[in-house]
C-alpha positions in Angstrom: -80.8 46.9 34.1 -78.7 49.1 31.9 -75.5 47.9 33.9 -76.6 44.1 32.8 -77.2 45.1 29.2 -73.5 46.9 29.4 -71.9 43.5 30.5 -73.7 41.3 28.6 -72.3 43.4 25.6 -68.7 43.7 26.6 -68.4 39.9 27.4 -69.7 39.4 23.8 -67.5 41.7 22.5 -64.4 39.7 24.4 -65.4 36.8 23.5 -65.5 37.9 19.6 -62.2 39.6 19.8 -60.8 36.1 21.4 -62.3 34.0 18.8 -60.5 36.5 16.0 -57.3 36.2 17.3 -55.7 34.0 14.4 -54.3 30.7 15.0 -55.1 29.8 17.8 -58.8 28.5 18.5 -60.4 27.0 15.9 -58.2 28.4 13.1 -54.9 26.7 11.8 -52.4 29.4 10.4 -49.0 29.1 9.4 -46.5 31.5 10.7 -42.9 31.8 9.7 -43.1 28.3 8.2 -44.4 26.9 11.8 -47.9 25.0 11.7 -50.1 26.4 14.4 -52.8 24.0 16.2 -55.8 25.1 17.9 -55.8 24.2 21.5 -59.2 21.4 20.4 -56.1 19.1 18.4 -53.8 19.0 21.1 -54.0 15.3 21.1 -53.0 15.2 17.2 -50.4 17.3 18.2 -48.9 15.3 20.5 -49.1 12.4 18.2 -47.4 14.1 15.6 -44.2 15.5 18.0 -44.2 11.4 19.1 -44.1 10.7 15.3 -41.3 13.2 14.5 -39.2 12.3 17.9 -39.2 8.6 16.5 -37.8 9.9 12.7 -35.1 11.7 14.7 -34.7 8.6 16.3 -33.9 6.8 13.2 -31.7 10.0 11.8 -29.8 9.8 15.2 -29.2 6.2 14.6 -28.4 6.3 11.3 -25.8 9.6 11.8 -22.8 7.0 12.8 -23.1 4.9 10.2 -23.0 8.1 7.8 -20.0 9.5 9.7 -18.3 5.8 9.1 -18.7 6.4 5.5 -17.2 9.6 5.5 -14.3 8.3 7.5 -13.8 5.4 4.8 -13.7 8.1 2.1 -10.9 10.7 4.1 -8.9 7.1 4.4 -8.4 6.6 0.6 -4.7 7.2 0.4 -3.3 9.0 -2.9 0.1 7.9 -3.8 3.0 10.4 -4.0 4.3 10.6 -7.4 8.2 10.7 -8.0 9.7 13.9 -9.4 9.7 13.6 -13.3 13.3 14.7 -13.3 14.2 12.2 -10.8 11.9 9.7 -12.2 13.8 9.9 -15.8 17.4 9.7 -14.6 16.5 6.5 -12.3 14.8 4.7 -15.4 18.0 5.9 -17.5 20.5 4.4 -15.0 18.9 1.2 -14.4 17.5 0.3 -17.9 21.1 1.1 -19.3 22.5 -0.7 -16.7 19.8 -3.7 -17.2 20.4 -3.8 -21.1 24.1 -4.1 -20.8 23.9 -7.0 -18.5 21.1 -8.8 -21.1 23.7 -8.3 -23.9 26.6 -9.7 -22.1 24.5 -12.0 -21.0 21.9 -13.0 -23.6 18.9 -16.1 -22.3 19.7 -19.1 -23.8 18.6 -21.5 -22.0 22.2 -23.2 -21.4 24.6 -23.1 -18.5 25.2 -19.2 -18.8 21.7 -18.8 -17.8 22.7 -19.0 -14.4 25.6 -16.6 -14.6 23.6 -13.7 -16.1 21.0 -14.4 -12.8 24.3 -14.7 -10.6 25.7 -11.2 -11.7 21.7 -10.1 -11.4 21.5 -11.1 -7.9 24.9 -10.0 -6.9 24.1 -5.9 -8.2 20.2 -6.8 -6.5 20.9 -7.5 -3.1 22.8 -4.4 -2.7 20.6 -1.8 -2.0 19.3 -3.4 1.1 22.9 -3.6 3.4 23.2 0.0 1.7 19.6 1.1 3.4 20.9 -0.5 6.8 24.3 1.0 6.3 22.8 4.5 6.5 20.1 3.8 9.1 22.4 1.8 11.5 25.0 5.2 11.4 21.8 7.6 12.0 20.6 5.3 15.2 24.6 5.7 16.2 24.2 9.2 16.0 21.0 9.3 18.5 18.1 9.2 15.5 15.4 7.4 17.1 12.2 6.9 15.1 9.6 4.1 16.1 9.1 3.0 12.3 12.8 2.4 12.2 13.2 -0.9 13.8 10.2 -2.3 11.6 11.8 -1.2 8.6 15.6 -2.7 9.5 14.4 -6.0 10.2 12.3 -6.0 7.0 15.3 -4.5 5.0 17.4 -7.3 6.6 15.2 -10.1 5.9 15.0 -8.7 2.1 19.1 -8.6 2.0 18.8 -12.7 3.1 16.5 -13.5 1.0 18.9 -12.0 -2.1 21.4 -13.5 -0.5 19.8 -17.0 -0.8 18.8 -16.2 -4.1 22.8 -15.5 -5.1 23.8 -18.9 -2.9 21.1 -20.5 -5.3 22.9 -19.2 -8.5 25.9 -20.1 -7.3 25.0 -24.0 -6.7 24.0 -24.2 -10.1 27.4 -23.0 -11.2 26.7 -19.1 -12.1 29.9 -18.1 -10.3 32.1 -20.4 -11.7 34.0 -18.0 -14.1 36.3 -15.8 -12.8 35.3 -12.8 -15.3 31.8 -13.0 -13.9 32.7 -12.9 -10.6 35.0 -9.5 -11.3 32.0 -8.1 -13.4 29.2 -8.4 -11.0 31.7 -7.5 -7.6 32.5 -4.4 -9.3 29.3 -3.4 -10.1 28.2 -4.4 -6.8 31.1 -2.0 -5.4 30.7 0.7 -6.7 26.4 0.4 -7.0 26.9 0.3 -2.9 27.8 3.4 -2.3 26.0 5.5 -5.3 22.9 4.2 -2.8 24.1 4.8 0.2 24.8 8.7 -0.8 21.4 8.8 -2.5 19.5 7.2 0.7 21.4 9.6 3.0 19.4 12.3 1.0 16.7 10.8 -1.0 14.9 8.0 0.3 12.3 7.9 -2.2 14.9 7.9 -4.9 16.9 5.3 -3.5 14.0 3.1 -3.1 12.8 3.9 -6.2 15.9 2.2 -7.7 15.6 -0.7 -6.1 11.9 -0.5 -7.4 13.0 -0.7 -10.7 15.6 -3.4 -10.1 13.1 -5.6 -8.8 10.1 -4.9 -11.6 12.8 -6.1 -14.0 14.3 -9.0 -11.4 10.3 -10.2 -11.7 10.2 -10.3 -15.8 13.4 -11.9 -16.2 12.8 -14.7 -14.1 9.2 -15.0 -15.5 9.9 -14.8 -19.0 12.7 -17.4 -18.1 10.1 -19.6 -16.9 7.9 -19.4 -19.7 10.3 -20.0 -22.4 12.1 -22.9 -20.1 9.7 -24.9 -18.5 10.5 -28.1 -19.6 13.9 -28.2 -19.0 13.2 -26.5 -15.4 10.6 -29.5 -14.4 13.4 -32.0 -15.4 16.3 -30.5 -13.3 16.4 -30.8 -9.6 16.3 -29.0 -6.6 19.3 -27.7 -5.0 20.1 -28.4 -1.4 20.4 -24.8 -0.5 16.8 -24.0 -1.9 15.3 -26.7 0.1 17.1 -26.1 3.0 15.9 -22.0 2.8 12.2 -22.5 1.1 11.3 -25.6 3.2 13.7 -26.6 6.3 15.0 -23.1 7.5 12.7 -21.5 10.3 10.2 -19.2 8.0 10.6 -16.4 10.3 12.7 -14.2 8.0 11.0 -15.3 4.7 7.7 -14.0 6.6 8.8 -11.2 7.7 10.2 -9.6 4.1 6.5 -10.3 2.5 4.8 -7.4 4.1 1.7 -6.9 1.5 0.0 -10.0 1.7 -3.2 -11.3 0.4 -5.5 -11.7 3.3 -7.8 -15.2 3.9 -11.4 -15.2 4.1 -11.7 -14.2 7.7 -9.3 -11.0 7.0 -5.8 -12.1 8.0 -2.6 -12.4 6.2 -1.8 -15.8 4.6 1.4 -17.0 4.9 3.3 -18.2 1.8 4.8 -21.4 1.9 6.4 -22.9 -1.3 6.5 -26.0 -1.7 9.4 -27.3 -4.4 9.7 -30.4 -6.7 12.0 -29.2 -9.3 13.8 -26.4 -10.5 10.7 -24.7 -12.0 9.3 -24.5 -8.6 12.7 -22.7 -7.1 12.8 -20.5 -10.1 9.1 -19.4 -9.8 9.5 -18.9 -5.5 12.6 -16.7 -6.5 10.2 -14.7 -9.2 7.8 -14.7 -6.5 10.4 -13.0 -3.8 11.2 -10.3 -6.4 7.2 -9.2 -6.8 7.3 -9.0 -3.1 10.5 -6.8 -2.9 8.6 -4.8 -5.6 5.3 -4.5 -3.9 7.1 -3.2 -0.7 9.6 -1.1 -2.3 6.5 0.5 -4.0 4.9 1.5 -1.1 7.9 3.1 0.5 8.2 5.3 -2.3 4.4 6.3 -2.8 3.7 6.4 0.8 6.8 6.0 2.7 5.0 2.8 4.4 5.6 -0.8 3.5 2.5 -1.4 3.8 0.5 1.6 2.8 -2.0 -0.2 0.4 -3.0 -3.8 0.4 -1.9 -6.2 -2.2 -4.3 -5.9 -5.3 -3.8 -1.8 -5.3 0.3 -1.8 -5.5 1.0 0.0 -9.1 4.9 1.0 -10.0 5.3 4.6 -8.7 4.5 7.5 -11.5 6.6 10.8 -12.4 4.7 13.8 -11.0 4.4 15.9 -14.5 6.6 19.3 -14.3 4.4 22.4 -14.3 3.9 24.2 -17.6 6.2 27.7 -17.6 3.4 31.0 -17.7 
C-alpha cells in the first residue's frame, strides 16, 4: 500500500515537472527571437512554414530581376574627361586656325561660299588617312588588336565621305582659284603630319582635334543653311552628290554612321537622303559632319565608337587640374 502511495506521488510529481518545462506543452515562449509552439499546434505550424516557404518563393523569384537592376546600374558608363592642359591647347589650335579661315573667307552667300567650304574640307578630311597612316605601320609591325579592323574601315569610310564632300565643293567651283588651292594644300600638308605624330602618342588628343573640327564643320554648314535657304532650294544638284547620296552602293555611307537612332523594334535605321536641290546636299553634308562628331566623341570619352547611343553623345569635357595643398 505504502509502495502505491509512493508511485502515485512520483508520477505526479513527473508529470508536474513536465508540464513546467517552458515552451513546450501548452506554453508559447520566445527564445533568442525564435517562436516556440507547443506540440497541440503542430498543424498551425506547419501551415505557417508552408506560408513562409511560398514568400521565399516569391523573394527567390524576384532575386533576378533585382540582380538585373543592379547590372543595369554597374553598366552606366562615365565618360573620360580630356586633360585640361591638353583640352586648352587643342581648342587654341583649332579655333585660331578656324577663325583665320572665316576671315579669309567671310559667308556671303556668293560664289566664294564654296571656296571657304573647299579649303574647309580639304584641312577636314585629313585626320582620317593620318589615323590609317599610323595604324596600317603598327599592323606592319605585327600589332594585332581585334577592334582595329572595325575602326580602319570606319576611319576609311569617314576619309570617303570628306572626300566626296571636297569633290562636291569642287563641282560648284570652290577650287577654281589657284591661291585657294595653295592655301588649303599647305595646310593640309603640314596638318597631316602634326596628326599623325600626335596619334602615334595620343589618341585621345588626336581625336579630339578632329572632334573639334567637326563640331565647327556642323555650325558652319548649318548656319549656312539658315541664312541661305532660298537661294539653296533654287540651285541644283550636282552630279557627283547624286551619284554618292543616291546611286553609289550605301555600303560605305553606312558604315561611317556608327551611332544611330534605333526604330521602334530596337534596331538601327539606316539614313538615306534623299536630294532635290542644293539645300538638301548642303544639309546631308551637315548631317555627315554631326555623325563624324558623334563618333569622334565616343573615341575620345570611351575609346569606342559606339560607347553611348545617339541621344547621350555630349562634346568631351577638360578633366579640372587638382588644387596645389
Amino acid at each position: 500500500m505504502k509502495l502505491s502511495l509512493v508511485l502515485v506521488g512520483l508520477s505526479a510529481g513527473a508529470a508536474g515537472a513536465f508540464q513546467s518545462i517552458p515552451g513546450r506543452v501548452h506554453q508559447t515562449q520566445t527564445w533568442t527571437g525564435v517562436k516556440v509552439r507547443p506540440f497541440s499546434s503542430s498543424a498551425a505550424f506547419m501551415a505557417e512554414t508552408e506560408t513562409k516557404s511560398e514568400s521565399e518563393k516569391k523573394d527567390e523569384e524576384s532575386a533576378p530581376v533585382m540582380e538585373e537592376a543592379v547590372m543595369e546600374v554597374k553598366e552606366v558608363k562615365v565618360p573620360e574627361m580630356m586633360e585640361e592642359g591638353i583640352y586648352n591647347f587643342n581648342k587654341i589650335l583649332i579655333d585660331t586656325v578656324y577663325n583665320i579661315i572665316c576671315f579669309l573667307y567671310p559667308v556671303t552667300g556668293g560664289p566664294r561660299d564654296f571656296a571657304r567650304f573647299y579649303v574647309l574640307e580639304t584641312v577636314a578630311r585629313v585626320p582620317y588617312f593620318a589615323y590609317l597612316s599610323v595604324m596600317h605601320l603598327r599592323e606592319t609591325f605585327g600589332e594585332r588588336k581585334e577592334s582595329n579592323s572595325e575602326r580602319m574601315r570606319t576611319h576609311y569610310a569617314e576619309a570617303d565621305n570628306e572626300l566626296h564632300h571636297l569633290l562636291i565643293m569642287e563641282s560648284l567651283g570652290g577650287n577654281s582659284n589657284i591661291i585657294d588651292r595653295t592655301v588649303a594644300q599647305t595646310m593640309a600638308f603640314f596638318y597631316y603630319w602634326y596628326v599623325i605624330v600626335i596619334y602615334a602618342f595620343n589618341q585621345p588628343a588626336a581625336y579630339h582635334l578632329s572632334e573639334l573640327i567637326e563640331d565647327h564643320a556642323y555650325n558652319t554648314y548649318n548656319g549656312f543653311l539658315n541664312e541661305h535657304a532660298e537661294k539653296l532650294k533654287n540651285m541644283p544638284v550636282p552630279p557627283i552628290a547624286q551619284k554618292y547620296y543616291v546611286e553609289d552602293n550605301p555600303f560605305l555611307f553606312d558604315l561611317f554612321c556608327t551611332v544611330k537612332d534605333k526604330d521602334d523594334q530596337g534596331n538601327f535605321s539606316a539614313r538615306r537622303p534623299t536630294l532635290d536641290t542644293l539645300y538638301d546636299v548642303f544639309t546631308n553634308i551637315r548631317d555627315d559632319e554631326r555623325e563624324h562628331w558623334k563618333t569622334l566623341c565616343n573615341l575620345v570619352q570611351y575609346d569606342d565608337m559606339q560607347g553611348v547611343e545617339n541621344k547621350m553623345v555630349v562634346s568631351t569635357q577638360p578633366k579640372p587640374t587638382p588644387a596645389a595643398t
